[in-house]
C-alpha positions in Angstrom: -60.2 351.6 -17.0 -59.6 348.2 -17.9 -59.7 347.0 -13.9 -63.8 348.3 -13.8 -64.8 347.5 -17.8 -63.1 343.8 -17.5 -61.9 342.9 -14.5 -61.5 339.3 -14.5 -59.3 339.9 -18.0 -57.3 342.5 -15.4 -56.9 340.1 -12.8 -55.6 337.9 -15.6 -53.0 340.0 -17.0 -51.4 341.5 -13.2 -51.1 337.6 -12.0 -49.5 336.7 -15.4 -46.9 340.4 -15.2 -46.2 339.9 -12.0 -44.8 336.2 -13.2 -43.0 337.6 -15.1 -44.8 337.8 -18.3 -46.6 340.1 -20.6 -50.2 339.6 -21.5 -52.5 342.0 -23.6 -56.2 341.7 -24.6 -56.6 341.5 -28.2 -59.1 340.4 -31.1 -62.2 341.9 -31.2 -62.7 343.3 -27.3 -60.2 345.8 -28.8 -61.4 346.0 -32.0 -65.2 346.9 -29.8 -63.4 349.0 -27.2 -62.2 351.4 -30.2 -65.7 351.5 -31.4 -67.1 352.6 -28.2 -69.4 349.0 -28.0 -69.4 346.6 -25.0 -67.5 343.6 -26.2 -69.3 340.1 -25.8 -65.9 337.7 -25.4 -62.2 339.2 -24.0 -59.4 337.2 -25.0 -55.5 337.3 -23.5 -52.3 337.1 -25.7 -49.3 336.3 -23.5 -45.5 335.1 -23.9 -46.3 332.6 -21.3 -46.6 329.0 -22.5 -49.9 327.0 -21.3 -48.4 325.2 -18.9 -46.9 328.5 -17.4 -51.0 329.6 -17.6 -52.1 326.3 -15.8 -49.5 326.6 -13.1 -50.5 330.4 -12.4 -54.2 329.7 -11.8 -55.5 327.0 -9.9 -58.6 326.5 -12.4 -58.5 325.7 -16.4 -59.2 323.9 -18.9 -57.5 322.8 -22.1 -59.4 323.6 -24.8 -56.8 323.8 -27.8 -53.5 323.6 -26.2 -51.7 322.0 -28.8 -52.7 325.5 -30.2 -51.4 327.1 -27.3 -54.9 327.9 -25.5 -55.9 327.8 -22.1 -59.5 328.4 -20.5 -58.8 330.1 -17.1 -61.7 330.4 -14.9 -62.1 333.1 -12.4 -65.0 334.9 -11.7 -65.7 334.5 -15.4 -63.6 332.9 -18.5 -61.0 333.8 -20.4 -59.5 332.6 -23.0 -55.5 332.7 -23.2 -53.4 332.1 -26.0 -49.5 331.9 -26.1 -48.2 334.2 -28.4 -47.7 332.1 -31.8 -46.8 331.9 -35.7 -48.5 329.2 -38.2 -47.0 327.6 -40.7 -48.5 326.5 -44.0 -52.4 325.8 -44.6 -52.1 322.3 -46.6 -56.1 322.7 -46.3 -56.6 326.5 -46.7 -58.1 326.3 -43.1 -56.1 325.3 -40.5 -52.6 325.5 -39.9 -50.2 322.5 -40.3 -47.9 323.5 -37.5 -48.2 326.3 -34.4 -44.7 328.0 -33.4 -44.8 329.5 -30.1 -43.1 332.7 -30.2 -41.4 335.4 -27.9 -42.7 338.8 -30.2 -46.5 340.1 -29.5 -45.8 341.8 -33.3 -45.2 338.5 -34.8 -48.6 337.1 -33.2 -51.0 339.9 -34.2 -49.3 339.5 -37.8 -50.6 336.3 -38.1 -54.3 337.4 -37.6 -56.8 338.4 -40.4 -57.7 342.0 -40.2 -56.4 345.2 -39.4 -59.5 346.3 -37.1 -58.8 342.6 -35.2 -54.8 342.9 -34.9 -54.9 345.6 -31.9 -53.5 344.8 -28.4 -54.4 347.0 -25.5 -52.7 346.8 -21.7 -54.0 346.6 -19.0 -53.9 350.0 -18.3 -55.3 350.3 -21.9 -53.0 351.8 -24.2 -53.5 350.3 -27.6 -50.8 348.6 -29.2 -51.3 348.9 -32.9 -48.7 348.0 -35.7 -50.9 348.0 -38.6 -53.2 351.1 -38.6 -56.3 349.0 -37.4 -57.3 352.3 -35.4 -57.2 354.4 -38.1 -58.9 351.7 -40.7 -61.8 351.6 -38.0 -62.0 355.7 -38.3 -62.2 355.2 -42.0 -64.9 352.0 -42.1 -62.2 349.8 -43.9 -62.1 346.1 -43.5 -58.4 345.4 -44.6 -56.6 342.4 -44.5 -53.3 342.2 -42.5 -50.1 342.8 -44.1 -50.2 340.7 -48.0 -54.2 339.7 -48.8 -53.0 336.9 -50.7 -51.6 335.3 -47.6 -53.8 335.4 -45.0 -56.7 334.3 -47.0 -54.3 331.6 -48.6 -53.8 330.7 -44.9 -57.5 330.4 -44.0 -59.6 330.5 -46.9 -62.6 331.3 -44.5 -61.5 334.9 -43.5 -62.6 335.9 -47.0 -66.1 335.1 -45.8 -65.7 336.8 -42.4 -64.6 340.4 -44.3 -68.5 339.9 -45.5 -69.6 339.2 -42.8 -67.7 342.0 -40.9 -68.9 344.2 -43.4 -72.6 342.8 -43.2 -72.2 343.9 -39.2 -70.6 346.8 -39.1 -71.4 348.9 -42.7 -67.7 348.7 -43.3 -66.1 348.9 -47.1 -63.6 346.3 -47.5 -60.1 347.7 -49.0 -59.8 347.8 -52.7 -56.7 345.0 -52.4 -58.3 342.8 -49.6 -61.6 342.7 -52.0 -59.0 342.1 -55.0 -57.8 339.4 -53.0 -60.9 337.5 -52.4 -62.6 337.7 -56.2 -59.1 335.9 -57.0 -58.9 333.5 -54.5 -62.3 332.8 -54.2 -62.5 329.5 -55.1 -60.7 328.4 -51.9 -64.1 328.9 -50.2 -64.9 325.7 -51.2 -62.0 324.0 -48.7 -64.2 324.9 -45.9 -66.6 322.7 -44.6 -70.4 324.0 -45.5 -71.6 324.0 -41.9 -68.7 327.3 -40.9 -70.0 328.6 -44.3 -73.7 328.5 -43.1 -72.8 329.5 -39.7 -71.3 332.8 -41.6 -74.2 333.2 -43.6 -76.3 333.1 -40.8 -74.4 335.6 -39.0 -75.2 337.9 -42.5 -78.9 337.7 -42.2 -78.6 338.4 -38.5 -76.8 342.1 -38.8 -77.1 345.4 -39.4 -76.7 345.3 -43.1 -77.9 342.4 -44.7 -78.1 343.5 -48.5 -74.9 345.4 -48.3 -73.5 341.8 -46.7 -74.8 339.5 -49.6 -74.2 342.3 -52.2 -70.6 341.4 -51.7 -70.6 338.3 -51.5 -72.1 338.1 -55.0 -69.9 340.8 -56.1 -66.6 338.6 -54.5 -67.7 335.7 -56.1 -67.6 333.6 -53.5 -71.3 333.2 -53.8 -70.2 331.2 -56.9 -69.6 328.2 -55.3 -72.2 327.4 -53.7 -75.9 326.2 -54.5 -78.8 329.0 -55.3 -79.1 332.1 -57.0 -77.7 334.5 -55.1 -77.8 337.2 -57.2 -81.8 337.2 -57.2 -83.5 339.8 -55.5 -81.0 341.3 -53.6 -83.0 344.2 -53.1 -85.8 342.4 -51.5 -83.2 341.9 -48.4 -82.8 345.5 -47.3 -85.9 344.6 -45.8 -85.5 341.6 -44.4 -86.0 340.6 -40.6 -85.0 337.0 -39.8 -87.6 337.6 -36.3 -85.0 336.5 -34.0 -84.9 333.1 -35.6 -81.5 331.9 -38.4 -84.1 329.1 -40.2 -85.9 332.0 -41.1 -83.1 333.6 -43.7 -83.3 330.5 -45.3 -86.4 330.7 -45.9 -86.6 334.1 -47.1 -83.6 332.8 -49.5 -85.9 329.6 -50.7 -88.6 332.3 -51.5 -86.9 333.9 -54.2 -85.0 331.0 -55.5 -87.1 330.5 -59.4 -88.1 327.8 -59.3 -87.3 326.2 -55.6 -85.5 323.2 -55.3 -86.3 323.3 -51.6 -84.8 320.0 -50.2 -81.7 319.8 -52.7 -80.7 323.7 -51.9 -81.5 323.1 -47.6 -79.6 319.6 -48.0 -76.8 321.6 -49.7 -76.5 324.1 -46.7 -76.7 320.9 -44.0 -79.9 322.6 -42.4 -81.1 320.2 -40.0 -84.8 318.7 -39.9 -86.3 321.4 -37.7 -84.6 323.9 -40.1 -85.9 322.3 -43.1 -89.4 321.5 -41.8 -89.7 325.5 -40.5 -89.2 326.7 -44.1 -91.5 324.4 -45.7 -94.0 325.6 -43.2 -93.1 329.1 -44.2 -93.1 328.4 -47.9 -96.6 326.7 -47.6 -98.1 329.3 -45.4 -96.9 331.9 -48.0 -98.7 330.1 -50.9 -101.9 329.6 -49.3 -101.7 333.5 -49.0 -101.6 333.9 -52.7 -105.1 333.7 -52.5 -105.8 336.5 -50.7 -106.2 335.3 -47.1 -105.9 333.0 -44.6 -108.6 330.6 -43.8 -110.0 329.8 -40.1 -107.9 325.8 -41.0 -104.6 328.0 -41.8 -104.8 329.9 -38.8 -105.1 326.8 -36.4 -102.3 324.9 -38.7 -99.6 327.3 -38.6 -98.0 329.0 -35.2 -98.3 332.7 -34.6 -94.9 333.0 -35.7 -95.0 331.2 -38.8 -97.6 333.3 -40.3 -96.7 336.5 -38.9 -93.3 335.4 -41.1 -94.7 334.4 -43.7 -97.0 337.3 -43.9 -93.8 339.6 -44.0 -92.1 337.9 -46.4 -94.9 337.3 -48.5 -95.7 341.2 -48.5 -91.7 342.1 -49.1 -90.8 339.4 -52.6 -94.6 339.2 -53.5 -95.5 342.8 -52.9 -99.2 341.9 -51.8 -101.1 343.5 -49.2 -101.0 341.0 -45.9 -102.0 341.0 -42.1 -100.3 343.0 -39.4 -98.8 341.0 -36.4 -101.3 342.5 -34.6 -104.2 341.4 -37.2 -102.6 337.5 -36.6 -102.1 337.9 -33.3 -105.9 338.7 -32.9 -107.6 336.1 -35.1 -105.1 333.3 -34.1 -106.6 334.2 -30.8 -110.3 333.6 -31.7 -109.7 330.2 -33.3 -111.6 328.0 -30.7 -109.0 325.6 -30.4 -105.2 325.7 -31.1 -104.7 321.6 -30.9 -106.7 318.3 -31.4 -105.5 317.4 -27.5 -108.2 320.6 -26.1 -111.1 318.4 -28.1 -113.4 317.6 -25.2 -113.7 313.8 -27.0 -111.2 311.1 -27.8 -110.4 308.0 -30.2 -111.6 306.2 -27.9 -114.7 307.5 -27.5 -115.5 307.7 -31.3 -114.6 304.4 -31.4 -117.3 303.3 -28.3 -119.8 305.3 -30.6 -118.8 304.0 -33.5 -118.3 300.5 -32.7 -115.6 300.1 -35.1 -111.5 299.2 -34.1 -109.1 302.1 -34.5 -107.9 302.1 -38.0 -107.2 305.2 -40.9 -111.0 306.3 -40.4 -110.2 307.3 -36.8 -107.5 309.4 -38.0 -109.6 311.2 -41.1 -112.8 311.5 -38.5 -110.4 313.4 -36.0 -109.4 315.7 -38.9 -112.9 316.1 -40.3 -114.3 317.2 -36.5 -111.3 319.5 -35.3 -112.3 321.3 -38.7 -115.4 321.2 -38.0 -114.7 323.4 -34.2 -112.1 325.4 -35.4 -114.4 326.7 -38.4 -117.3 327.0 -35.8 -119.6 324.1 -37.3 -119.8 322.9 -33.9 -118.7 323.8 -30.9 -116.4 321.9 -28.9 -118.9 320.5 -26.3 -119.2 316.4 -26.0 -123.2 316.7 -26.3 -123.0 318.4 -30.0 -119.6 316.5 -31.0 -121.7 313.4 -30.3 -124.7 314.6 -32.9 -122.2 315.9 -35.3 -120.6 312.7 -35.1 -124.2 310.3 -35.3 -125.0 312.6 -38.2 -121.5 312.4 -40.2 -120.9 308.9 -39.3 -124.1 307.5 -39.8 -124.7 309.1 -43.0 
């Protein structure tokens, strides 16, 4: 029952009835409680206006209430929306003008797909006016009511249906996939950063080359920079390790030839993003030789070469190290940073007799090369001789 799966959602929904009100849960809690999953996020539908929310609970927070939403804090939060139409989509993503309306029917209508335009009670019977139950039993992502429509109302729903598909292996309908490869171009009304949020969300589920197969095969991959269609194969392999930057990495590998900064620049990756792939990409050429020197172990993190040893093995098809095999010899280089040198600048400058300057910097290089490639080791006696004898001389 609703009152032990989600009971601060049933707290919500007896305090707004007994006002006088009804109040479902609806989007994808219901769309995850047909499916048998635990749902991550429970939302409220209700006939009562947000100011009839804030005056029923003595804590919220107006996070879109000119859209009708109210954050109401219990022992958790929900989110609560007032029942609501939307008018025309001047910018194919967000609605010119909200209506608050009396009908729960004409509020799911509104939403995108079938499998997310379920309402359930509290005492959970599902309320469900346009098959979403039975599209979930078949694995159908369809679009509510006219295709056209919705995604002429928010161009980026033709990106979630991917998406959806990429998570849960679902087919989208024949007329909802009709809809997009016509409408495509609409994609390119929303802003690139919910675009790479969506793609991200691809190369973190279930299915990533049945999730970028269509959206080659939509064309919405059309507008947008890279080639797409290259290698799709090579993703049914894919891992992105826990980590988004990584998919674009894998992505930059198969691009031919890279344009790394114009196609990460395209996607608005930040500088941490960016600078994680080209560590990736680097780390992957120097394995073109064959192996990884002592240098290439200390430069790159455990995680960057147990990466780029995957990736490099699934688009190059070479033989590579195990995690375990990195894991191991990452280990055994003496030192993983300059800072664990037992000497200084300053101290190569006292021996040297020289002011800091570029040499400092090269020296410091030269020696930590020197330890990690077990020339030396790092003790002050034989950094001192190593230092006499590749100074002096």
């Amino acid at each position: 029952m609703m009152k032990n799966r989600w009971p601060t959602a049933y707290q919500v929904i007896e305090t707004l009835e007994h006002a006088g009100f009804e109040a479902y849960v609806v989007g994808g809690a219901v769309r995850d409680f047909i499916r048998s999953v635990d749902a991550n996020d429970v939302d409220i539908t209700t006939n009562a206006t947000p100011m009839d929310v804030k005056r029923l609970f003595s804590r919220t927070f107006d996070v879109g209430i000119e859209h009708g939403t109210v954050i109401v804090v219990l022992q958790d939060t929900i989110e609560v929306t007032t029942f609501r139409s939307e008018a025309t989509y001047s910018d194919f993503r967000r609605p010119d003008q909200v209506t608050f309306v009396s009908s729960l029917r004409e509020d799911l209508e509104r939403r995108d797909f079938t499998m997310n335009a379920m309402a359930l009670t509290k005492e959970d019977e599902l309320i469900d006016y346009f098959d979403g139950k039975s599209d979930i039993a078949n694995y159908l992502i369809r679009a509510v009511g006219e295709p056209n429509e919705r995604f002429g109302e928010d161009a980026l729903r033709m990106l979630r249906a991917v998406r959806f598909s990429a998570q849960l292996g679902y087919t989208l309908h024949q007329e909802t996939m009709e809809a997009i490869q016509a409408l495509h171009h609409l994609i390119g009304h929303v802003s690139i950063e919910r675009v790479k949020v969506e793609i991200e969300k691809i190369w973190a589920s279930k299915h990533v080359a049945k999730g970028l197969e269509l959206f080659v095969s939509s064309k919405l991959a059309d507008n947008f920079s890279g080639d797409w269609s290259r290698s799709i194969s090579k993703w049914k392999e894919f891992t992105n390790f826990g980590l988004t930057a990584n998919g674009w990495a894998f992505f930059a590998l198969i691009q031919q030839p890279p344009n790394i900064n114009t196609l990460l620049n395209h996607y608005k990756c930040s500088n941490a993003e960016k600078n994680h792939v080209k560590q990736i990409m680097l780390a992957v050429e120097k394995l073109e030789k064959g192996y990884w020197s002592n240098d290439d172990f200390y430069q790159f993190s455990e995680e960057v070469l147990i990466t780029a040893s995957c990736y490099s093995a699934i688009i190059n098809e070479v033989s590579s190290y195990s995690a375990e095999k990195i894991i191991q010899l990452k280990k055994a280089i003496p030192i993983s940073s300059s800072r664990q040198i037992v000497v200084n600048g300053n101290d190569l400058m006292e021996w040297s007799g020289q002011k800091r300057g570029p040499w400092l910097k090269e020296l410091i290089h030269k020696l930590t090369s020197a330890i990690v490639n077990r020339e030396i080791q790092n003790d002050r006696l034989q950094i001192k001789e190593w230092f006499l004898r590749e100074y002096k001389h």
